[in-house]
C-alpha positions in Angstrom: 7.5 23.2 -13.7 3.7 24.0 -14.2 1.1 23.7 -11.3 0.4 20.6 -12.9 4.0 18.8 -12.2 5.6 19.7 -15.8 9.2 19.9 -16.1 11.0 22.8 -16.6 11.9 22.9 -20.4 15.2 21.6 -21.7 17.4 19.4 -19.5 18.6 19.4 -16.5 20.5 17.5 -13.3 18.4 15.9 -10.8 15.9 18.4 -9.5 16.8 19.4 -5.4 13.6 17.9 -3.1 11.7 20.6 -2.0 11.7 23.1 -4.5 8.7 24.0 -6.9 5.4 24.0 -6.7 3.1 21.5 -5.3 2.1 18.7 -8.1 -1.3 19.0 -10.0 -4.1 17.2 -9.7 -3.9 15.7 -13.2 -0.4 14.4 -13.0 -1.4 12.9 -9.6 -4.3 11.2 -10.8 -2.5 9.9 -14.0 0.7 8.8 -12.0 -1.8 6.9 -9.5 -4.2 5.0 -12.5 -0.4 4.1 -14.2 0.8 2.5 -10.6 -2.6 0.8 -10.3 -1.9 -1.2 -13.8 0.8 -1.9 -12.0 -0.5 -3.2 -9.3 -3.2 -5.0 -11.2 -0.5 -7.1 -13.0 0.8 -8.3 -9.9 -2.0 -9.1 -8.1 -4.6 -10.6 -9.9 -2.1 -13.5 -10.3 -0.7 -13.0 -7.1 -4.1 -13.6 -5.3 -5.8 -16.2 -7.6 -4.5 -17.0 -10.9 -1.2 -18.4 -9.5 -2.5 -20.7 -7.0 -5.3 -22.0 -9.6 -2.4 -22.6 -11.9 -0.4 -24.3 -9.3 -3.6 -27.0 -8.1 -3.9 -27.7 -11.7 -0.4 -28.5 -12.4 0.5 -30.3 -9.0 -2.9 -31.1 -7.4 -0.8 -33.0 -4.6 1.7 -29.9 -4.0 0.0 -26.9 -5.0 1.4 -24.9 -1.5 5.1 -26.2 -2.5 4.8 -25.3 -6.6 3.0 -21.8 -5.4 5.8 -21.0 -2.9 8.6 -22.1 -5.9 6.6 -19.7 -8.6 6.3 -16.7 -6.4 9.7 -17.0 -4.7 11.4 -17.3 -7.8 9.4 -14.5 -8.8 10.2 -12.3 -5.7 13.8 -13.2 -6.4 14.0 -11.6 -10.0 12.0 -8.4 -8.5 14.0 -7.8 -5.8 17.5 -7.5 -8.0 15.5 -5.6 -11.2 13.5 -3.0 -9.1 16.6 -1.4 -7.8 19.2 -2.3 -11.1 16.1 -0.7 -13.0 15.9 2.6 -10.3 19.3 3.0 -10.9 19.2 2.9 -14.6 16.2 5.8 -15.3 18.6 8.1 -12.7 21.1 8.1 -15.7 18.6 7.4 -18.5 18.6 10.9 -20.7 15.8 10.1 -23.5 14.3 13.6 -24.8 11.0 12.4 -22.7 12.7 12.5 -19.5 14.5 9.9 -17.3 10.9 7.9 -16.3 8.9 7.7 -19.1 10.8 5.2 -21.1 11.0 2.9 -18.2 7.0 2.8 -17.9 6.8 2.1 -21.4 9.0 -1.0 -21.5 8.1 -1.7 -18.3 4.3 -2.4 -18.5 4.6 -3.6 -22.6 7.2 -6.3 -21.1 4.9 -7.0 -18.4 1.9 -7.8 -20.4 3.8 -10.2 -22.6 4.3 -11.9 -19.0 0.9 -12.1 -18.2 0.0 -13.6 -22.1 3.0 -16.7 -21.8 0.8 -17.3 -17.9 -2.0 -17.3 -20.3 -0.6 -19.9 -22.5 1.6 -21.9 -19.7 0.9 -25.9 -19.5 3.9 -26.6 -17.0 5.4 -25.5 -13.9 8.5 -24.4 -15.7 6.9 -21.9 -18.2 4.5 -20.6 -15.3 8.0 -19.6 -13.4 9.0 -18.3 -16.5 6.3 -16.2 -17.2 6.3 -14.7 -13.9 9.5 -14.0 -13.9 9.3 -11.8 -16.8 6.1 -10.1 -15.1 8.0 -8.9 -11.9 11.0 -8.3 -14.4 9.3 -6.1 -16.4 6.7 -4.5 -14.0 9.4 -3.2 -11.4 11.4 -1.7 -14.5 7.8 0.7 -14.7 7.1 0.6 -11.0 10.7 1.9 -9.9 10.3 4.8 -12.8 6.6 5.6 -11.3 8.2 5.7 -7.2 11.0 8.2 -8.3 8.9 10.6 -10.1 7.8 11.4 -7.0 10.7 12.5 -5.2 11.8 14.3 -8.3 8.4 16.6 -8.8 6.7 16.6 -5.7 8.0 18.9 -2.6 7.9 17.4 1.0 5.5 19.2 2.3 2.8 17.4 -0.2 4.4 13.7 -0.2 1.6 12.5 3.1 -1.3 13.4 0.2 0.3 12.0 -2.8 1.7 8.8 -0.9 -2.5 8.7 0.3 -3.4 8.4 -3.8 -0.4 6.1 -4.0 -1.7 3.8 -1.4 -5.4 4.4 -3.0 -4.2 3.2 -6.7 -2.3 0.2 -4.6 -5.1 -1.3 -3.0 -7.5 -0.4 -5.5 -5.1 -2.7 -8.1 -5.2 -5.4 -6.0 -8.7 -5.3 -5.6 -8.8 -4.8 -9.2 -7.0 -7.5 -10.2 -8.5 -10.0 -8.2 -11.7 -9.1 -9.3 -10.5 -9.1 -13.0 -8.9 -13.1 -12.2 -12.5 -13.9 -10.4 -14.9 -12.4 -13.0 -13.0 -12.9 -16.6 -14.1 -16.8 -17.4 -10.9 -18.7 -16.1 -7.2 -18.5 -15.6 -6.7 -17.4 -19.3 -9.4 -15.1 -18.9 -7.7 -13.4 -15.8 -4.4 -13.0 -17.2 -5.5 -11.4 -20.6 -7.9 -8.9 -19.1 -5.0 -7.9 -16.8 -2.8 -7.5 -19.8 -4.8 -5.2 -21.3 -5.7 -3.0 -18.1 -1.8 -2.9 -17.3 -1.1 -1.1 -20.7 -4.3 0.9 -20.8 -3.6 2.3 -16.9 -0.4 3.6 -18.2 -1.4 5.4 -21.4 -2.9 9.0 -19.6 0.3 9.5 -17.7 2.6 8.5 -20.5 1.0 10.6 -22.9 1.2 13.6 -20.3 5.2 13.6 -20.9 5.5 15.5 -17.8 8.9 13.9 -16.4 12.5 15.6 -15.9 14.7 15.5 -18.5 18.7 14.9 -17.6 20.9 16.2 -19.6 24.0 14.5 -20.9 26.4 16.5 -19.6 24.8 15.8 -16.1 24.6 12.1 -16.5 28.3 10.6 -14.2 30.5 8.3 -16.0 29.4 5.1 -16.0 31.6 2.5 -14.4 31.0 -1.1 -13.1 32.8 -1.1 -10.1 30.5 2.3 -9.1 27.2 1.2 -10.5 27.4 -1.9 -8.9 29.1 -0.5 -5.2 26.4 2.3 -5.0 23.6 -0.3 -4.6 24.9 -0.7 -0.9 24.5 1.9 1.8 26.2 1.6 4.4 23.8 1.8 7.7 26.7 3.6 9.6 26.5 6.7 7.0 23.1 6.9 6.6 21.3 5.2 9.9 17.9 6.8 9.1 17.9 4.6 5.8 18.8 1.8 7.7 16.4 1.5 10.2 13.8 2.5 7.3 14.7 0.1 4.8 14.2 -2.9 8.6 11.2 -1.7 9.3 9.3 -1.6 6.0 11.2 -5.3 5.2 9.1 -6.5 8.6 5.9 -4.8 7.5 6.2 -6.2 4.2 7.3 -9.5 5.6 4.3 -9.8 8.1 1.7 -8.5 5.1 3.1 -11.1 2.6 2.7 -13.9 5.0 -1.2 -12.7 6.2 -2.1 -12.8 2.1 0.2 -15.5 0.1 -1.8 -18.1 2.0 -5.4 -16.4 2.0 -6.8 -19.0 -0.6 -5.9 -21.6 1.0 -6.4 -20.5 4.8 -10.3 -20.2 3.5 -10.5 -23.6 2.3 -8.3 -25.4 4.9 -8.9 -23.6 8.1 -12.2 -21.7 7.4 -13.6 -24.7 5.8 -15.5 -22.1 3.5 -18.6 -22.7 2.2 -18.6 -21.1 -0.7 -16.7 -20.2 -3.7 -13.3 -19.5 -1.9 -12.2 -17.3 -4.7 -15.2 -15.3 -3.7 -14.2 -15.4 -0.3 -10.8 -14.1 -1.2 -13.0 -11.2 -3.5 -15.0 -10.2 -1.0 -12.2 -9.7 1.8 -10.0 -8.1 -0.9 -13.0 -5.7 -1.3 -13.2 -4.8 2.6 -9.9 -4.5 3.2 -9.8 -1.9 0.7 -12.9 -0.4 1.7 -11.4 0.4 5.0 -8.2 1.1 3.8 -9.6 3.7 1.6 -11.2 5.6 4.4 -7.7 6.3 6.1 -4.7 6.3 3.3 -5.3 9.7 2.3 -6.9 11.5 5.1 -3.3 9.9 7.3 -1.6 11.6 4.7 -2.8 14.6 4.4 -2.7 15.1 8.4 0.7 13.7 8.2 2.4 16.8 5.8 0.4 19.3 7.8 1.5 18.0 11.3 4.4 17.7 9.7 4.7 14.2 12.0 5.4 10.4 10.5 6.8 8.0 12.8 3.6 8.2 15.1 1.1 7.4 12.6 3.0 4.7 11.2 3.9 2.8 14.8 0.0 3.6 15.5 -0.5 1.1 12.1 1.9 -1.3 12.7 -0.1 -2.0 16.0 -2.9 -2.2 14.2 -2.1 -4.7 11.2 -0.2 -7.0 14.4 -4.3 -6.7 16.0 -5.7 -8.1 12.8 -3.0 -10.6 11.7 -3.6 -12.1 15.2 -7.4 -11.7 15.1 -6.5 -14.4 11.8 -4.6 -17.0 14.5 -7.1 -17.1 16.9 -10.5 -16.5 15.2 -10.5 -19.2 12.2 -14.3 -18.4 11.5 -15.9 -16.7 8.1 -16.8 -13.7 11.1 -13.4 -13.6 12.6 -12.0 -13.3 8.5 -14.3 -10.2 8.2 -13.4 -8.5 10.8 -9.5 -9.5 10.7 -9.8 -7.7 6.8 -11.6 -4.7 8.3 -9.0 -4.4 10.6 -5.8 -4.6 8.5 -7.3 -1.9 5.9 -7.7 0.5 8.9 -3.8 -0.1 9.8 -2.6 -0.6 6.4 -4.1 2.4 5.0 -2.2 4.7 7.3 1.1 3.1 7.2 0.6 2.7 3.0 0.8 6.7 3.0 2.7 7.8 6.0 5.7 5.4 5.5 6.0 6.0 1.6 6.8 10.4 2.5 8.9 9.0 5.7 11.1 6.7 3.1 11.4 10.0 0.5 12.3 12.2 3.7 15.6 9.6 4.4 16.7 9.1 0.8 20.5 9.8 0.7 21.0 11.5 -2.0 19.0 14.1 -4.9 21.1 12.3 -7.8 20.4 8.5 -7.1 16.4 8.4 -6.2 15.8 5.9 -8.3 18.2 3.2 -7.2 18.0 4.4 -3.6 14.4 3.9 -3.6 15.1 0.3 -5.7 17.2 -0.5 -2.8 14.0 0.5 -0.8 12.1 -1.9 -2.8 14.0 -4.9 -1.8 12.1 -4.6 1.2 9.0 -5.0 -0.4 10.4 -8.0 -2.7 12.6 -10.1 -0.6 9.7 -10.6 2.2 7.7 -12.2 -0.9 10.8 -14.9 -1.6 11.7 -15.2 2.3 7.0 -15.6 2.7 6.3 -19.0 1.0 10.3 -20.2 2.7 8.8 -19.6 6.3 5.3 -20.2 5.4 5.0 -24.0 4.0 7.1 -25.9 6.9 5.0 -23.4 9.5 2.1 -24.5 8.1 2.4 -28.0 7.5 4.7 -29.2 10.0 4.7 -26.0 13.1 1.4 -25.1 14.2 -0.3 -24.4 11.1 -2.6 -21.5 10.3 -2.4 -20.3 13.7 1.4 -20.2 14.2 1.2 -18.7 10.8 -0.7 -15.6 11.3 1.2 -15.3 15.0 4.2 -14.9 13.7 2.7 -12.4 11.0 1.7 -10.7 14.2 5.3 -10.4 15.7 6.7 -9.5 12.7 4.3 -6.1 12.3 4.8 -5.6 16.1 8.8 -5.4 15.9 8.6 -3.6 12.9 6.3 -0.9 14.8 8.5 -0.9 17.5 12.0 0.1 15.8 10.2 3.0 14.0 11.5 4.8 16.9 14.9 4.4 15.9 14.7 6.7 12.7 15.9 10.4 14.4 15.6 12.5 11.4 12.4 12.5 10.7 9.6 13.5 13.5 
């Protein structure tokens, strides 16, 4: 493997973490612009085009046909992101075990994005998404595991930080893309095409590690299937990893799903409330972006996680609360200010803390597919808890409290991981 994260020529079994030389800057960069395609094809429906689609369709039940689209949705990511992880472990194409998975993965995603284009009912929209997070986690579980298989510890903080840059910067991306592109179609074909273009520079690098035949286990049902759980009582650290990054997720998921909608209905916005949601998108991320790397970075040097990422927990809880109790245009400012400050640190810091628990060399990408869930179920269990909150528990403000609660305990059992400092 080169300075610049290339594979060792010929094939090989899984690489061991740790050993090799720190990833280059080129391979970092092109693995970051391929995950923000990624994240651009998720998001710019995600935070407009979905919910425009949804009040046109069902003008009288746009929260309920959202919450059916996205769970749905959330439902087929959370079973492919791990079924694909576990698939590029064992995948031994002469490119290497990632690289075919992008490919497929962002090709089948734009296809997604092109039948939203075209959808004129509630069924096709659900079916459209569906293929988006079908084909989207297939590329984004091949992107997570390269980096446990080429970059050492020690250098996971920094290229978790560019991770979480090319995260936020996708959504920002791709709500800027479904605000500025001339309409719902509009939005979903220009995030077609970014999706495939992002991916191109760090396809056509080819640096990925091959697996050898020999090296790939015998495939058998009853294994492949029974490896997707582990067992808590074996691997605790995993455990208590995989609860706390399903509360953060859970907690985030509920503060966004319902941003549109909070501006119109709570804020009584004056403006354009897909501006609104633009320019809060854009401050979050601004102040996200001034803490996701620099957290990482003094992460691998301190050689520290779990403080910095309780520190953020208590930080998105602030802001998510700032949402319940400060329904203002101001209070939305400063609540999206907040979050980026807490969110940016736990975006980086978390990420090298979950690559520091992983069970085993072999089975990154299905062990960090199972890690995934986390981020997938909280968007099917969101719009569940969400709607009957909303309509019939307290509304906006019970909304965002619980969002608070839910960063807060995830923050709290941080603590429990032991392995990791």
């Amino acid at each position: 493997m080169t300075a610049e994260g290339t594979a060792a020529e010929g094939t090989a079994a899984a690489p061991a973490p740790g050993t090799g030389p720190p990833a280059g800057g080129r391979w970092v960069g092109a693995l970051s612009l391929a995950n923000l395609g990624v994240w651009v094809g998720w998001f710019g429906p995600l935070q407009l085009l979905l919910a425009r689609q949804a009040e046109h369709l069902t003008p009288d039940h746009k929260a309920s046909t959202l919450a059916l689209v996205t769970g749905v949705g959330a439902a087929v990511s959370m079973v492919a992101n791990p079924v694909f992880g576990a698939l590029s472990d064992r995948t031994t194409a002469s490119v290497g075990r990632r690289i075919p998975w992008v490919v497929g993965g962002v090709a089948g995603g734009a296809a997604g994005l092109l039948v939203l284009a075209a959808a004129q009912s509630v069924a096709t929209v659900i079916a459209g998404w569906c293929l988006v997070q079908l084909a989207l986690n297939a590329a984004f579980a091949a992107l997570t595991a390269a980096v446990p298989d080429q970059v050492p510890p020690r250098q996971r903080g920094l290229v978790g930080g560019w991770l979480g840059v090319s995260q936020v910067v996708g959504i920002l991306v791709g709500t800027a893309l479904a605000t500025v592109a001339g309409g719902v179609v509009g939005g979903y074909l220009a995030c077609a095409v970014f999706t495939v273009l992002a991916a191109v520079p760090y396809v056509v690098m080819r640096r990925d590690a091959p697996l050898a035949p020999a090296a790939r286990p015998a495939f058998r049902w009853r294994t492949f299937l029974g490896g997707f759980w582990i067992d808590p009582r074996r691997h605790p650290d995993f455990g208590w990893a995989w609860l706390t990054r399903f509360l953060m997720n859970l907690s985030y998921s509920i503060s966004t799903m319902y941003l549109l909608y909070y501006l119109t209905d709570a804020v009584r916005y004056d403006g354009d409330a897909d501006n609104g949601v633009l320019i809060l998108t854009a401050l979050n991320a601004l102040t996200l972006l001034s803490t996701v790397v620099i957290s990482g970075i003094r992460s691998d040097r301190s050689g520290r996680r779990k403080s910095y990422v309780i520190r953020s927990g208590l930080v998105i809880a602030a802001a998510t609360l700032l949402l319940a109790v400060w329904q203002t245009w101001t209070g939305a400012v400063v609540a999206s200010l907040v979050l980026g400050l807490g969110f940016g640190v736990y975006t980086a810091v978390d990420f090298a803390l979950l690559t520091d628990v992983l069970p085993t060399a072999e089975d990154r990408g299905k062990d960090l597919g199972v890690i995934n869930i986390a981020n997938a179920l909280p968007q099917v269990l969101a719009p569940v808890i969400a709607a009957p909150v909303v309509t019939h528990l307290g509304g906006y403000t019970a909304l965002y409290a619980l969002a608070g609660a839910l960063a807060l305990a995830g923050s709290v059992l941080v603590r429990r991981i032991r392995s990791v400092s």
